[in-house]
N, C-alpha and C positions, 0 to 999 in steps of 0.2 A: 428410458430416457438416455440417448446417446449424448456424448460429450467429441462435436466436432471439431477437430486437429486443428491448430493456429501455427504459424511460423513465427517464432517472435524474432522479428528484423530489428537493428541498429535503430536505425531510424521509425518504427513502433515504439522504442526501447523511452527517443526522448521525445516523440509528443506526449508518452504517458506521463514523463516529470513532468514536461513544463505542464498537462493540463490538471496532476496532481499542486501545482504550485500557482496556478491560476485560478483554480478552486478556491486559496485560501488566503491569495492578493494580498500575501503583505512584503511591504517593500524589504525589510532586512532580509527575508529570506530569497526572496528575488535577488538580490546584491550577493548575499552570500553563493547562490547560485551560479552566479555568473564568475564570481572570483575560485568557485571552482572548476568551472571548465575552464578559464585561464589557466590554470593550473598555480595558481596565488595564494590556493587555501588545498588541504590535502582531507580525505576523509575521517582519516585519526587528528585533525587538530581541533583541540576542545573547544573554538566555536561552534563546529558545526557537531562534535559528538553529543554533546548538552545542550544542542538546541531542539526543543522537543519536536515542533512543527520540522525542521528538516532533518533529522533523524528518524523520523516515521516517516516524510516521503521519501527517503534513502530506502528502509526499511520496506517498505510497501513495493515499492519499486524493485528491489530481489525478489520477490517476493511474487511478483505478476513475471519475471523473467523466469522464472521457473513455472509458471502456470502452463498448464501442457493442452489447456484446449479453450476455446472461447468460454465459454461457459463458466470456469473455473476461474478464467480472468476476471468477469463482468463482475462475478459472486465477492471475490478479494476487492475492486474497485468502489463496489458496494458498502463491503464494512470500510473502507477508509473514510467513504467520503458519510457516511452514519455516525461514524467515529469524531469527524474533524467538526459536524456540523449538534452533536452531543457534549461536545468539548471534551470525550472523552481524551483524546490524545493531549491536550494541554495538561488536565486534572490530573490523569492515572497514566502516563506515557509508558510504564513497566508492563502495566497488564493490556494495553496496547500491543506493546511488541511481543508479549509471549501468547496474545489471543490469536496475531495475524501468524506468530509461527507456528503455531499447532493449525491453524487452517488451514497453512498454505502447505502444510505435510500429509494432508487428508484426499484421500482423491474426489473427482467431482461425482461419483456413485455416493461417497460415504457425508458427503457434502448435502448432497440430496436427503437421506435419510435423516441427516442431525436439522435440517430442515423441517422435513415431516413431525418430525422429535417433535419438536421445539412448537409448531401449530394445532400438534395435537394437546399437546400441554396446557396453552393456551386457551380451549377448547373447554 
C-alpha cells in the first residue's frame, strides 16, 4: 500500500478548519474563529486555550499540516471527526490530543498495521 505525496497549500490549510468547524456548527466557536483571524483573539488566550472544541480543531489542524501524504490526512480527518461525533473530544479532550499526537507521529505504513492490529483483535 503506497501513501501518495500531497502538497499542503495555505489555502488547503483553511478549508480544512473551516470544514473542521462546520462539522461541529456551533456559533461560539465560529465567532471565536473569526476574531481570531482578525487578529482580536491570539492562540495562547485562555478563551480559545480551554475551549476544548477549538483547541482540538487547532490541534487537529497541525496535525493534518504535517500529514505528509493523502492517506495519512483522510486517516487523522477520520479520528477527528469519530472523535467530535463520540463526544469524545468534549468528555476526555487530554487523551484527544495525546491520541491525535501519537498518530500523527506514526507514519501511514505504521498506521496501516495498527489498523490491521486493531481488526484482527476485533476478529
Amino acid at each position: 500500500m503506497e501513501c501518495s505525496s500531497m502538497e499542503v497549500t495555505t489555502s488547503t490549510v483553511i478549508k480544512t478548519a473551516k470544514a473542521l468547524n462546520d462539522f461541529r456548527k456551533d456559533r461560539k466557536e465560529t465567532q471565536m474563529f473569526d476574531l481570531l483571524e482578525k487578529g482580536k483573539l491570539t492562540l495562547n488566550d485562555s478563551d480559545v486555550k480551554y475551549n476544548k472544541t477549538v483547541s482540538a480543531i487547532l490541534v487537529t489542524q497541525e496535525a493534518l499540516e504535517r500529514a505528509n501524504c493523502k492517506e495519512k490526512y483522510e486517516i487523522l480527518m477520520s479520528f477527528y471527526i469519530s472523535s467530535a461525533e463520540s463526544k469524545l473530544i468534549d468528555e476526555e479532550p487530554d487523551f484527544y490530543h495525546e491520541s491525535l499526537l501519537a498518530l500523527s507521529h506514526l507514519s501511514f505504513r505504521e498506521l496501516v498495521v495498527l489498523y490491521h492490529l486493531d481488526a484482527y483483535q476485533k476478529t
